[in-house]
CHARMM-style PDB file with segment names, atoms N, HN, CA, C and O in Angstrom:
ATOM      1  N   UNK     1     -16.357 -66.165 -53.276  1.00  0.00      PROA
ATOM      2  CA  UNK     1     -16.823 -64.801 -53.101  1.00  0.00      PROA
ATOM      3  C   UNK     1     -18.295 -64.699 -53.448  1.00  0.00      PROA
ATOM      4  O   UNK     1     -19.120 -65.605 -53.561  1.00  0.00      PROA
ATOM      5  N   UNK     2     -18.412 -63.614 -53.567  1.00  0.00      PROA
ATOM      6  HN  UNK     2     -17.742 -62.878 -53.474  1.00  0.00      PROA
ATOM      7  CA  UNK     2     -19.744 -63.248 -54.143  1.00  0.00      PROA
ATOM      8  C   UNK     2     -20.379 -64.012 -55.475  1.00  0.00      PROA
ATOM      9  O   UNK     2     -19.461 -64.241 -56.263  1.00  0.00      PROA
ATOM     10  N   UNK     3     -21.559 -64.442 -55.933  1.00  0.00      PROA
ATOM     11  HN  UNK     3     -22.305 -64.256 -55.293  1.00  0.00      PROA
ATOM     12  CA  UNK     3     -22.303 -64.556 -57.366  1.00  0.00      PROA
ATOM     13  C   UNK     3     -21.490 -66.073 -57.904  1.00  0.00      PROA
ATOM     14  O   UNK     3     -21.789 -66.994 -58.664  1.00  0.00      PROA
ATOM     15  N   UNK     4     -20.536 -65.789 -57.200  1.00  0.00      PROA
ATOM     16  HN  UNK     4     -20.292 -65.040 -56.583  1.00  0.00      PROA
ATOM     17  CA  UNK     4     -19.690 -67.267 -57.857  1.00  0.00      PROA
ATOM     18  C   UNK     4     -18.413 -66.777 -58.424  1.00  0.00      PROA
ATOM     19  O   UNK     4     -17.763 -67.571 -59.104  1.00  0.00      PROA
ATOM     20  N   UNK     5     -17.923 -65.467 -58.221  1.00  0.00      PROA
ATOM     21  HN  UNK     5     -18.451 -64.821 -57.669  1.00  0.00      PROA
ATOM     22  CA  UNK     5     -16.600 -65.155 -59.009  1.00  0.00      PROA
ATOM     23  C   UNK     5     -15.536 -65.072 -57.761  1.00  0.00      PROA
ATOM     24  O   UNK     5     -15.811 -64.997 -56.564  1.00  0.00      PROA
ATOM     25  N   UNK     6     -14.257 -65.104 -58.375  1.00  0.00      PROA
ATOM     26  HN  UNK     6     -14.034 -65.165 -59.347  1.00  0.00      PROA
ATOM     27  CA  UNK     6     -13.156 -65.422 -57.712  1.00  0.00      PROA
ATOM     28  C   UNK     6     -12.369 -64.457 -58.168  1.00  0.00      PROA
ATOM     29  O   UNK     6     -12.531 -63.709 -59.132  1.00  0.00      PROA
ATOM     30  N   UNK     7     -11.439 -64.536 -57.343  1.00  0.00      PROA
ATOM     31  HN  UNK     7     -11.308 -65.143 -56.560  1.00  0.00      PROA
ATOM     32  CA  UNK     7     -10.145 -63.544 -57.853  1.00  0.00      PROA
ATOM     33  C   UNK     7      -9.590 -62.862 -59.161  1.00  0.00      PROA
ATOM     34  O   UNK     7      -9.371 -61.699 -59.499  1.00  0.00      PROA
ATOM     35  N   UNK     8      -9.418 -64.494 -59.934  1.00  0.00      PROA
ATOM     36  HN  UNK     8      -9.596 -65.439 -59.660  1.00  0.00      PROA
ATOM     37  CA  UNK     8      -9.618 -64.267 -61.649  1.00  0.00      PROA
ATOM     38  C   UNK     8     -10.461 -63.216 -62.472  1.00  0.00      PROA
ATOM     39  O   UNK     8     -10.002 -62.203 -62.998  1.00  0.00      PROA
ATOM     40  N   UNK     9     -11.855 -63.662 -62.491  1.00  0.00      PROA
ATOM     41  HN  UNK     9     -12.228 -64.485 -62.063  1.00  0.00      PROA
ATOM     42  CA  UNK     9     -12.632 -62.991 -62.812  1.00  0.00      PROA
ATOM     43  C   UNK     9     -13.056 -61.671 -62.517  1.00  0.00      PROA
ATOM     44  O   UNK     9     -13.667 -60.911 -63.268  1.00  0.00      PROA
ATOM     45  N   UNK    10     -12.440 -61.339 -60.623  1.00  0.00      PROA
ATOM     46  HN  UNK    10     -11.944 -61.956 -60.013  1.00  0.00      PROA
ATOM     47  CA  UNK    10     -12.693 -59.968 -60.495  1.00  0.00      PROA
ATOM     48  C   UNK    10     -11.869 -59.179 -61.287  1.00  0.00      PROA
ATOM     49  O   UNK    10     -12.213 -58.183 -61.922  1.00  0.00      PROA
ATOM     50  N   UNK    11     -10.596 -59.750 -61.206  1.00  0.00      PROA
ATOM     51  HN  UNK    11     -10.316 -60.560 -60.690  1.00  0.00      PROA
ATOM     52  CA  UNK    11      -9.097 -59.106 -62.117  1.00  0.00      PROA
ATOM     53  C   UNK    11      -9.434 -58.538 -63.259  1.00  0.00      PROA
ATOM     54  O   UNK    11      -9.000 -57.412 -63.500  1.00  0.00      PROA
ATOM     55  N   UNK    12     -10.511 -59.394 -64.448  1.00  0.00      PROA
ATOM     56  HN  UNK    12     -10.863 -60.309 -64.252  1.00  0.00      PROA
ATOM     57  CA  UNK    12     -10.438 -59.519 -65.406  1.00  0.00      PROA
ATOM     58  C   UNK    12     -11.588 -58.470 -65.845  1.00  0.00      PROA
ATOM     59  O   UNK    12     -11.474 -57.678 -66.780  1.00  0.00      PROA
ATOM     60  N   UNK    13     -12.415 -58.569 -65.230  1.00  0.00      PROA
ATOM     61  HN  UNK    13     -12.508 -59.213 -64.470  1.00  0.00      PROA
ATOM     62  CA  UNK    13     -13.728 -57.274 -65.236  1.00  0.00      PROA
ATOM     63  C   UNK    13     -13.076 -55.937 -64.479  1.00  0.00      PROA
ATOM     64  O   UNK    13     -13.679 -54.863 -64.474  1.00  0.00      PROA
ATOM     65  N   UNK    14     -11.931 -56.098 -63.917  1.00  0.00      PROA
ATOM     66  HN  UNK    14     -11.441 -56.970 -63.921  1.00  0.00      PROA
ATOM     67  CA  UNK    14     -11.170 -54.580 -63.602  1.00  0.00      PROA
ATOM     68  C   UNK    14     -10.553 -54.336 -64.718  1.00  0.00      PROA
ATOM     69  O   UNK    14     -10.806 -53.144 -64.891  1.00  0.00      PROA
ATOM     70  N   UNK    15      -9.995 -54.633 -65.477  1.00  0.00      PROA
ATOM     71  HN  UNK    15      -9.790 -55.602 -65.336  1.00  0.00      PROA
ATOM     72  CA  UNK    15      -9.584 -54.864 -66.388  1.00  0.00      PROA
ATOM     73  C   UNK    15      -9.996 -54.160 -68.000  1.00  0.00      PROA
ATOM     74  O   UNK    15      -9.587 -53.292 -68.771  1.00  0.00      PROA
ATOM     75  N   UNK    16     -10.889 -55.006 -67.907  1.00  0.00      PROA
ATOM     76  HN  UNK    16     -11.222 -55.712 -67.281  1.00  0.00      PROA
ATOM     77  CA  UNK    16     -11.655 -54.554 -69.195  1.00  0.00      PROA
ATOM     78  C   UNK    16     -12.331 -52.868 -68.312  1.00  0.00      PROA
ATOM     79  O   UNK    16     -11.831 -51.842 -68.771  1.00  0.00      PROA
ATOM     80  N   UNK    17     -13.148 -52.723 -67.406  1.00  0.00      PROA
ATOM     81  HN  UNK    17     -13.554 -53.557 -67.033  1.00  0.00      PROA
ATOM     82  CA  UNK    17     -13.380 -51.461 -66.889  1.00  0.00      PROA
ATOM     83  C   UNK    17     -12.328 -50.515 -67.156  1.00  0.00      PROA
ATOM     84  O   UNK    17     -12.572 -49.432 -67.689  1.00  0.00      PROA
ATOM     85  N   UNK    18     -10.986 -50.925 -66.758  1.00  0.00      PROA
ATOM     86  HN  UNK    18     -10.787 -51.804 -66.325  1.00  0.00      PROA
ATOM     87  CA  UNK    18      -9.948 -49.708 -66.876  1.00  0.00      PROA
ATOM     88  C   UNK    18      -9.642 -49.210 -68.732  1.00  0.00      PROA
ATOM     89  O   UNK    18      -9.391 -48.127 -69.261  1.00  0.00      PROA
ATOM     90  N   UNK    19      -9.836 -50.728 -69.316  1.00  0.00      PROA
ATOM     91  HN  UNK    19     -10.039 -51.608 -68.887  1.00  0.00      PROA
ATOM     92  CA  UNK    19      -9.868 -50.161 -70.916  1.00  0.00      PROA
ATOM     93  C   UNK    19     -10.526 -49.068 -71.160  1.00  0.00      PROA
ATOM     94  O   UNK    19     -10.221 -47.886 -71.312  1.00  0.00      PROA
ATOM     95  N   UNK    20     -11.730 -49.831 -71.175  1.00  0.00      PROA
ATOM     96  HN  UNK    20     -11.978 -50.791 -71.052  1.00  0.00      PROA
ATOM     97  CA  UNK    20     -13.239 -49.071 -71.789  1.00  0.00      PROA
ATOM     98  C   UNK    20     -13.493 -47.639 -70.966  1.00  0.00      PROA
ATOM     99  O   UNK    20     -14.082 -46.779 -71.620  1.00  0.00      PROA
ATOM    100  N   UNK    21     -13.123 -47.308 -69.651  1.00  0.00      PROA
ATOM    101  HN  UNK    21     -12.644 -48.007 -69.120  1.00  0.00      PROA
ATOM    102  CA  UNK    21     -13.108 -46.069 -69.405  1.00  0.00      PROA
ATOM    103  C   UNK    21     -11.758 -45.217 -68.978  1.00  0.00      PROA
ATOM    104  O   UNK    21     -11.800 -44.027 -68.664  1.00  0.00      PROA
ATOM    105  N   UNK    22     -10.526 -46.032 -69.015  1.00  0.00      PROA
ATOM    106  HN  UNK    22     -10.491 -46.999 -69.269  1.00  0.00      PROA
ATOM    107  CA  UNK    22      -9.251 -45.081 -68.431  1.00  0.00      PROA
ATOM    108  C   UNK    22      -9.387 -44.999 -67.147  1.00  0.00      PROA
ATOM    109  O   UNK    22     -10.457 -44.621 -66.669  1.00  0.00      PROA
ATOM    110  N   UNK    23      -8.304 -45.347 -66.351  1.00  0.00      PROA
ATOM    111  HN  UNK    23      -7.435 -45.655 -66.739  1.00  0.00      PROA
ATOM    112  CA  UNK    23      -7.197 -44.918 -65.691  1.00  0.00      PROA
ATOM    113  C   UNK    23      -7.724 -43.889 -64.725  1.00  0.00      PROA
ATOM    114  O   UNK    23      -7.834 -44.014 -63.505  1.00  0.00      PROA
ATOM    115  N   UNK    24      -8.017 -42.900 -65.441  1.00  0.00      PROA
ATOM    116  HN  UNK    24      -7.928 -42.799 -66.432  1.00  0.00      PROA
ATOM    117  CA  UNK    24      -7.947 -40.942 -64.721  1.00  0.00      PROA
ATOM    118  C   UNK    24      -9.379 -41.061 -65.065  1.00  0.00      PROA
ATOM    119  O   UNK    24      -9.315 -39.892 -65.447  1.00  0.00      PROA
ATOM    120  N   UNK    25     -10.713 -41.404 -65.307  1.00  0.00      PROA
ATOM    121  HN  UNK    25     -10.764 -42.353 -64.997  1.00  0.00      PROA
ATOM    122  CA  UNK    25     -12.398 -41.857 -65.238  1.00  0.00      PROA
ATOM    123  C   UNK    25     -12.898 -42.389 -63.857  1.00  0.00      PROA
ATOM    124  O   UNK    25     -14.052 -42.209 -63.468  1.00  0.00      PROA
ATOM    125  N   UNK    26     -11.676 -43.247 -62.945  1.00  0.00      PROA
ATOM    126  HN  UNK    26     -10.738 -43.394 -63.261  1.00  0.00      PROA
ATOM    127  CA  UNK    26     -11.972 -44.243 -62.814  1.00  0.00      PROA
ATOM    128  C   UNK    26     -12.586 -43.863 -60.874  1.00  0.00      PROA
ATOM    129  O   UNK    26     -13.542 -44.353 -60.274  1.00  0.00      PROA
ATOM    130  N   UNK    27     -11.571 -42.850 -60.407  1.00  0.00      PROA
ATOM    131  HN  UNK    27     -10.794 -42.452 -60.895  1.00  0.00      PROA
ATOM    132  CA  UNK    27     -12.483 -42.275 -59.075  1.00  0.00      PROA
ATOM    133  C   UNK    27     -13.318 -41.649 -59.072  1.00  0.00      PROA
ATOM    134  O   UNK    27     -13.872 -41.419 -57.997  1.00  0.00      PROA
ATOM    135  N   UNK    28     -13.956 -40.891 -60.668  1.00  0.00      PROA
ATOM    136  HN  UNK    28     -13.506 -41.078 -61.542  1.00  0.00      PROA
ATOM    137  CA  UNK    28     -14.991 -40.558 -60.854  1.00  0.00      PROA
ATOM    138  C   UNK    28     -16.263 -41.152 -60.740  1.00  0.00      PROA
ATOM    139  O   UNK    28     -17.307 -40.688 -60.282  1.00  0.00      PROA
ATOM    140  N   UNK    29     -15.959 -42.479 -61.329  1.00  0.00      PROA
ATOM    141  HN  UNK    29     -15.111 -42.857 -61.702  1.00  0.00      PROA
ATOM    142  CA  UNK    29     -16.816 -43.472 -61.458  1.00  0.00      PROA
ATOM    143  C   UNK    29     -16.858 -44.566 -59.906  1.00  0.00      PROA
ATOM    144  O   UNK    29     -17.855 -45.200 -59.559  1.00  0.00      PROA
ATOM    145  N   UNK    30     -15.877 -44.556 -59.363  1.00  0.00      PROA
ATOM    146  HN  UNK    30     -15.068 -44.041 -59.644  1.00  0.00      PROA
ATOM    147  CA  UNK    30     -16.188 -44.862 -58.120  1.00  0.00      PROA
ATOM    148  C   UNK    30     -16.912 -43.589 -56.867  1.00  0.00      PROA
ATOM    149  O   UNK    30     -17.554 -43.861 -55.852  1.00  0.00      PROA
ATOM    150  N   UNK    31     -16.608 -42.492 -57.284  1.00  0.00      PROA
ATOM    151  HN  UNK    31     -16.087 -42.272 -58.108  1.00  0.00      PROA
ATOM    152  CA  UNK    31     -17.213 -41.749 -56.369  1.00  0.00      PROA
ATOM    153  C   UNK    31     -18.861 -41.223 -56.968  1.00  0.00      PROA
ATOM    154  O   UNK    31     -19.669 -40.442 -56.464  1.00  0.00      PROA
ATOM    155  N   UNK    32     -18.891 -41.670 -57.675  1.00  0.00      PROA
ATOM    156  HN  UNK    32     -18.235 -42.305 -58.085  1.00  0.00      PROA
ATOM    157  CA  UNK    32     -20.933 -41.412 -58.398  1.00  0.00      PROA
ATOM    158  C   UNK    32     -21.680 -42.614 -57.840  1.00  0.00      PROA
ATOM    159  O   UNK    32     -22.881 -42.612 -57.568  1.00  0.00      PROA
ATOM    160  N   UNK    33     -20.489 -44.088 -57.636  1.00  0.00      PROA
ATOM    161  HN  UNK    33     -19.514 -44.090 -57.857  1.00  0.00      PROA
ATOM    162  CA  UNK    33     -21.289 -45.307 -57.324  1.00  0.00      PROA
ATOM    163  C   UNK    33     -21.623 -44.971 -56.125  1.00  0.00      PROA
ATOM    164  O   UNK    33     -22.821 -45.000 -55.844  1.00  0.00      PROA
ATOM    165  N   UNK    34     -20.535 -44.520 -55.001  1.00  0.00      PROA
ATOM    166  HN  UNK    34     -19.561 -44.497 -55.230  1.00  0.00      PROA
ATOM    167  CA  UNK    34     -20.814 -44.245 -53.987  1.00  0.00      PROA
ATOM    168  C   UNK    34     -21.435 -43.402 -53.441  1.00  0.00      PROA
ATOM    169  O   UNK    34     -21.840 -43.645 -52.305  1.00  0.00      PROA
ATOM    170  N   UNK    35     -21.704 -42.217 -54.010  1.00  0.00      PROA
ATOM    171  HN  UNK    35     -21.375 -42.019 -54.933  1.00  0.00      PROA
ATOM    172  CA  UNK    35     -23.099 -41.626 -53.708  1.00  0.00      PROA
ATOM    173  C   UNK    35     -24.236 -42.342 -53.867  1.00  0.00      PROA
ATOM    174  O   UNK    35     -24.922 -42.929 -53.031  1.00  0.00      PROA
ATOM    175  N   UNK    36     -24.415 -42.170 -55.604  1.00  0.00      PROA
ATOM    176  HN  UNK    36     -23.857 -41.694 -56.284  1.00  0.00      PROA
ATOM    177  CA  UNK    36     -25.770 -43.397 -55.589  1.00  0.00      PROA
ATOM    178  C   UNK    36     -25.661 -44.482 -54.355  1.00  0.00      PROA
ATOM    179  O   UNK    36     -26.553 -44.155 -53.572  1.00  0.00      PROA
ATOM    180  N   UNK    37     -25.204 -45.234 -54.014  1.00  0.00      PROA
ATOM    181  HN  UNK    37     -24.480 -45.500 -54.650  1.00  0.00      PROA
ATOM    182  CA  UNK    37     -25.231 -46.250 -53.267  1.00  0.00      PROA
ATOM    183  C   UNK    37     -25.557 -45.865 -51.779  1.00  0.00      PROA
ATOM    184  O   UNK    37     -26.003 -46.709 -51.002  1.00  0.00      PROA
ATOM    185  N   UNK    38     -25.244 -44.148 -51.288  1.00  0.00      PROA
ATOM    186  HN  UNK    38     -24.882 -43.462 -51.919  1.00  0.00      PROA
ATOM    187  CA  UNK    38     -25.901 -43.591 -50.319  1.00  0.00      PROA
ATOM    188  C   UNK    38     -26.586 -43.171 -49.900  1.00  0.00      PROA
ATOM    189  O   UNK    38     -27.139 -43.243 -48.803  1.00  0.00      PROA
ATOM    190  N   UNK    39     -26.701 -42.467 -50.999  1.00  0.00      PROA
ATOM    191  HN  UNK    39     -26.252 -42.408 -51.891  1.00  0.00      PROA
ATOM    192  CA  UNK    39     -28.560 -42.054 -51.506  1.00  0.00      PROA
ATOM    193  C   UNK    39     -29.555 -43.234 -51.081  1.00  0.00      PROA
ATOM    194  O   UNK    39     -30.385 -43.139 -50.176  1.00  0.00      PROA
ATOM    195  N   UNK    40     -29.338 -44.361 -51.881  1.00  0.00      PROA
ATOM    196  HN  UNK    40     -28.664 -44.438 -52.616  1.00  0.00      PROA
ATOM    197  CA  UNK    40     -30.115 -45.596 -51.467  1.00  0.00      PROA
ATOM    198  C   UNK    40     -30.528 -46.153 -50.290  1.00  0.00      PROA
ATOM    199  O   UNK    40     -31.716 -46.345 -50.031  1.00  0.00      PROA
ATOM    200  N   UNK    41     -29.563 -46.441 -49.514  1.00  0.00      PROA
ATOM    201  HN  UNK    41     -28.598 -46.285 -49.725  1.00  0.00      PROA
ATOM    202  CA  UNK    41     -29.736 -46.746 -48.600  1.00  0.00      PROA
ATOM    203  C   UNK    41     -30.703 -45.630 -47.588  1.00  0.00      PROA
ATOM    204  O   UNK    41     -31.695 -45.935 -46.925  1.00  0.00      PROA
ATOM    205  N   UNK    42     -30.157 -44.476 -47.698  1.00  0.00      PROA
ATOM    206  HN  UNK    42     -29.352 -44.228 -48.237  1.00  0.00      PROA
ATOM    207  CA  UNK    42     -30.933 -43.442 -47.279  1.00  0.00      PROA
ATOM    208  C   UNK    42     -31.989 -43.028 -47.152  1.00  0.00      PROA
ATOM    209  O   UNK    42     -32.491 -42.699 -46.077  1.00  0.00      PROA
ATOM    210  N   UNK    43     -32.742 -42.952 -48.735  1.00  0.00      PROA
ATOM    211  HN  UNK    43     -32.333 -43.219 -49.608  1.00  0.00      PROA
ATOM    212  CA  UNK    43     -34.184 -43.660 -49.203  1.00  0.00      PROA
ATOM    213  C   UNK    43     -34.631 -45.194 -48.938  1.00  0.00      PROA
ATOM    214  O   UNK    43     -35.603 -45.624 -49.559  1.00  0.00      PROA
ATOM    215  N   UNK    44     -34.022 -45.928 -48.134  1.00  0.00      PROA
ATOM    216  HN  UNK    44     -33.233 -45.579 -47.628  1.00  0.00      PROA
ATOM    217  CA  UNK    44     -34.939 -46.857 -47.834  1.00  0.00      PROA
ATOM    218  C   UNK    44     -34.840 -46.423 -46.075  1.00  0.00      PROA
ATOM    219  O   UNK    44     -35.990 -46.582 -45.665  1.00  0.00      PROA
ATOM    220  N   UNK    45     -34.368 -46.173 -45.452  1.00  0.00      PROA
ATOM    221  HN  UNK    45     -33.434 -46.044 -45.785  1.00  0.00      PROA
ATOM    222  CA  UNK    45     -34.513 -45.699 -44.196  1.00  0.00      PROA
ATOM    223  C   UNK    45     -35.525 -44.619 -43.479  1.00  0.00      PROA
ATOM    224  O   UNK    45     -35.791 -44.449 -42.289  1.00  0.00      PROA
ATOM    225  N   UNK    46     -35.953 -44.003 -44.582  1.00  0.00      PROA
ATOM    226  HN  UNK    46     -35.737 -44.141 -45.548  1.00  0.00      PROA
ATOM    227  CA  UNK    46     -36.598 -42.697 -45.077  1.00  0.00      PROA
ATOM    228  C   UNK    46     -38.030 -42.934 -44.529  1.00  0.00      PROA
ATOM    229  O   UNK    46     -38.579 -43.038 -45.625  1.00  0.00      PROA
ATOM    230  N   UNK    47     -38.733 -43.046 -43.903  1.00  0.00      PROA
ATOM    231  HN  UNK    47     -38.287 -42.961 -43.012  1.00  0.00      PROA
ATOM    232  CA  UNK    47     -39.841 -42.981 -44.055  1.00  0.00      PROA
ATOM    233  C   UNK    47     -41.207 -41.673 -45.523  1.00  0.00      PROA
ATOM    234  O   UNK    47     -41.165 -40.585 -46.098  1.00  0.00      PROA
ATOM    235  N   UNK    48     -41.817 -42.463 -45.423  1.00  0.00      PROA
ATOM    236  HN  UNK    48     -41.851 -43.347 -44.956  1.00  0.00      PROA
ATOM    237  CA  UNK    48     -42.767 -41.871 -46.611  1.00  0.00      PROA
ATOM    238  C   UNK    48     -42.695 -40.120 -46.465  1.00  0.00      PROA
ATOM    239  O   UNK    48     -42.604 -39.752 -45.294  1.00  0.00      PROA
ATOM    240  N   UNK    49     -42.717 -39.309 -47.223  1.00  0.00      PROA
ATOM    241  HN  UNK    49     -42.791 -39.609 -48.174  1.00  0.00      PROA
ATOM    242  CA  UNK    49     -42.564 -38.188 -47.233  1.00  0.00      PROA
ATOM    243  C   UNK    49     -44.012 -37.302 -46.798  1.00  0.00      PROA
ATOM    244  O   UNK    49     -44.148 -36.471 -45.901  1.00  0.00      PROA
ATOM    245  N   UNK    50     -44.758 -37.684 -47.534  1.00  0.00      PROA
ATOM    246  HN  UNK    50     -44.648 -38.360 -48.263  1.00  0.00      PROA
ATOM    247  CA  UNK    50     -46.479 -37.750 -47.681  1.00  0.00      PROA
ATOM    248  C   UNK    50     -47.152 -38.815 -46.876  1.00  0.00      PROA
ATOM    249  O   UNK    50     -46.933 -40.016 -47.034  1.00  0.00      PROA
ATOM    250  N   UNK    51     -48.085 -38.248 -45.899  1.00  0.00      PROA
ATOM    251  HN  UNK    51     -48.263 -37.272 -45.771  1.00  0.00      PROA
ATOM    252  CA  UNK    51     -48.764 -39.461 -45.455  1.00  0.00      PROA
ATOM    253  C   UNK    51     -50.107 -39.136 -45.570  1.00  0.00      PROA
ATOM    254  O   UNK    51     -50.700 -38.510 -44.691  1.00  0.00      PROA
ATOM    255  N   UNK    52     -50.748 -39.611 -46.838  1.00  0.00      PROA
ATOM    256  HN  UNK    52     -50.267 -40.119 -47.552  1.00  0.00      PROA
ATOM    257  CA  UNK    52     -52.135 -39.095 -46.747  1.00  0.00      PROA
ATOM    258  C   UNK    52     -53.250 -39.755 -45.917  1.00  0.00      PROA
ATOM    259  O   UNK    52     -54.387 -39.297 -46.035  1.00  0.00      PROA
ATOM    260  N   UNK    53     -53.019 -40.826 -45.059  1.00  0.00      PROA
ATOM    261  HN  UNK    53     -52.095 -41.198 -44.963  1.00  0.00      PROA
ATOM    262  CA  UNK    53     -53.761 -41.864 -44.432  1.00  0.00      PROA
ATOM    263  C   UNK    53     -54.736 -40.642 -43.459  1.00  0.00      PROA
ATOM    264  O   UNK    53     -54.097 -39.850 -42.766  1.00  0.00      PROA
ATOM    265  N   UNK    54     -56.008 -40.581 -43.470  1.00  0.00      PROA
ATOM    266  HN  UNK    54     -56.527 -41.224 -44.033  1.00  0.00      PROA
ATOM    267  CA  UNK    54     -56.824 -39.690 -42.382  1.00  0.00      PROA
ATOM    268  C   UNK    54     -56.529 -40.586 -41.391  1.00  0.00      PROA
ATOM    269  O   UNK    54     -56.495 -41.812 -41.287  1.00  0.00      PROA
ATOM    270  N   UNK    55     -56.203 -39.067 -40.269  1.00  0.00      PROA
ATOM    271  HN  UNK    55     -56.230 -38.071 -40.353  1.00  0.00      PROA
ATOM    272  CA  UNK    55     -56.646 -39.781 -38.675  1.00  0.00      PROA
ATOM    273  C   UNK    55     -57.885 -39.410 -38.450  1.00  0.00      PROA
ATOM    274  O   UNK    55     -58.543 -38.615 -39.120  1.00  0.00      PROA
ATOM    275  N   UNK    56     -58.188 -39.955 -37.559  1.00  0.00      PROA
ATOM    276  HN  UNK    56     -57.654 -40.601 -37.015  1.00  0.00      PROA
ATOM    277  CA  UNK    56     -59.717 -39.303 -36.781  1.00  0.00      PROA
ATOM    278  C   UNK    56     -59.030 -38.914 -35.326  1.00  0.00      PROA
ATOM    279  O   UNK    56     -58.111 -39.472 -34.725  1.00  0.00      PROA
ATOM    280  N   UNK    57     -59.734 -37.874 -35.021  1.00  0.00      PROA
ATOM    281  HN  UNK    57     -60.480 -37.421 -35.509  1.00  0.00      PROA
ATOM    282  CA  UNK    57     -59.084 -37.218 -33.529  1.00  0.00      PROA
ATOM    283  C   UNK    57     -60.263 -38.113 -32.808  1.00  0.00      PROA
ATOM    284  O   UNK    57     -61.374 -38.319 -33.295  1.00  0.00      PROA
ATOM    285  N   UNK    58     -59.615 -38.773 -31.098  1.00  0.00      PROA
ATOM    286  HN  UNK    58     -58.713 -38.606 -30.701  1.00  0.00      PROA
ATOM    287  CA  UNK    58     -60.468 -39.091 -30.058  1.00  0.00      PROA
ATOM    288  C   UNK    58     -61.798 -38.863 -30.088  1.00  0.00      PROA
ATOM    289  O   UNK    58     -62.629 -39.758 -29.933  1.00  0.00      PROA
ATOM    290  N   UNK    59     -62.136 -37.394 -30.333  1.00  0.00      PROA
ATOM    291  HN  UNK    59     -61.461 -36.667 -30.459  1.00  0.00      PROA
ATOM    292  CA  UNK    59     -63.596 -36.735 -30.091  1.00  0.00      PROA
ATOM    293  C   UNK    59     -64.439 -37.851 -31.137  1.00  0.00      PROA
ATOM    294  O   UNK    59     -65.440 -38.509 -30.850  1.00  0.00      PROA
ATOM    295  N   UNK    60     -63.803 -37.828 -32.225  1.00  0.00      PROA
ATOM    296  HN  UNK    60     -62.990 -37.294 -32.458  1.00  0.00      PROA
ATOM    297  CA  UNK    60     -64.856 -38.188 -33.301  1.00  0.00      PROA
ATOM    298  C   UNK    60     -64.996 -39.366 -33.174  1.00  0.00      PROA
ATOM    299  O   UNK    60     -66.129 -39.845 -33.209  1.00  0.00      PROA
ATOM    300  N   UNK    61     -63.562 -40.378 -32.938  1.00  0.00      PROA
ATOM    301  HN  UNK    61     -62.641 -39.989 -32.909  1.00  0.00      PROA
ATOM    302  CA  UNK    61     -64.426 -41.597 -32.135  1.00  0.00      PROA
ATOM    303  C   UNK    61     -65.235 -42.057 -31.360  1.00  0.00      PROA
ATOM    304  O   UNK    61     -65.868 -43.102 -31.506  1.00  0.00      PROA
ATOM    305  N   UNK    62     -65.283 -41.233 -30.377  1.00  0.00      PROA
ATOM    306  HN  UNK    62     -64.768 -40.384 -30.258  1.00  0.00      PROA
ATOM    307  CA  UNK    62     -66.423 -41.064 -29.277  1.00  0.00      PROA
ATOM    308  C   UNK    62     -67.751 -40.585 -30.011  1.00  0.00      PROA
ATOM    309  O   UNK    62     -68.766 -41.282 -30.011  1.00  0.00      PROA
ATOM    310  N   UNK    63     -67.693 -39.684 -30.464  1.00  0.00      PROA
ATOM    311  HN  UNK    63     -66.869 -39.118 -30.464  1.00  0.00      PROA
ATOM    312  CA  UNK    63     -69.095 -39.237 -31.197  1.00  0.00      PROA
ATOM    313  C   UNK    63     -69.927 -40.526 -32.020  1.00  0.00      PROA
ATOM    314  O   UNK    63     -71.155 -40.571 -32.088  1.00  0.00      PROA
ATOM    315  N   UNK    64     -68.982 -41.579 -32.638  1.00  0.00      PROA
ATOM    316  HN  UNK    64     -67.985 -41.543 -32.583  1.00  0.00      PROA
ATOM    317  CA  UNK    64     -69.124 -42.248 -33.775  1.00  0.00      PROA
ATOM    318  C   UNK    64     -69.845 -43.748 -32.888  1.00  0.00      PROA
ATOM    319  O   UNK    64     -70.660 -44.620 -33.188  1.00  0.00      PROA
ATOM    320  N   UNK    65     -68.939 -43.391 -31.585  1.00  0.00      PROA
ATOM    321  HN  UNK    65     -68.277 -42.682 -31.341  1.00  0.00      PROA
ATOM    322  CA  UNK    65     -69.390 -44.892 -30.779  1.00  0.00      PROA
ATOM    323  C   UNK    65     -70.454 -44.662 -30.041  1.00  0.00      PROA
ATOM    324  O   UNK    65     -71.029 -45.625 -29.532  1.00  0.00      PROA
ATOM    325  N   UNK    66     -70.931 -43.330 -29.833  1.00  0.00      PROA
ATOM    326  HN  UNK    66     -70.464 -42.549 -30.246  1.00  0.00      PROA
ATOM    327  CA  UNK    66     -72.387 -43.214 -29.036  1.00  0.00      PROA
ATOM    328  C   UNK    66     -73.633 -43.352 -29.735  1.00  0.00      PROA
ATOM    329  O   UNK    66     -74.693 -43.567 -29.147  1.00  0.00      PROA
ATOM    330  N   UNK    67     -73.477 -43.180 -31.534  1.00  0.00      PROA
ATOM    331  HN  UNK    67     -72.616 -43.006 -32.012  1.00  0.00      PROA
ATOM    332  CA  UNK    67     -74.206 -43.171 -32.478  1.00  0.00      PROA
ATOM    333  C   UNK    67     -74.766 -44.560 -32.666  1.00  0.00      PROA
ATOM    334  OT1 UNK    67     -75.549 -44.790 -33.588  1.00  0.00      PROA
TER     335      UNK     67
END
């Protein structure tokens, strides 16, 4: 699988997860990953919000190339 873990090890990190947060935590905590995780992707698809880069309009190129 993934990173190098196997079946075992996924078992065993579900496991300890279901201790340390319960049972009835646990679609909570899968449904926050999965937002975050949509969000993300989202923001990288996103283009920049702000684009402060100046254009120059046609005219002023022309003005700039007769100079």
């Amino acid at each position: 699988m993934m990173f190098g873990l196997g079946i075992p090890e996924l078992l065993m990190i579900l496991v300890i997860i279901v201790l340390i947060f319960g049972a009835t935590r646990l679609p909570q905590i899968g449904e926050g990953l999965g937002k975050g995780i949509k969000n993300f992707r989202a923001a990288l698809r996103e283009p920049p919000e702000i684009d402060v880069t100046p254009n120059k309009d046609p005219e002023q190129k022309q003005d700039e190339s007769e100079r």
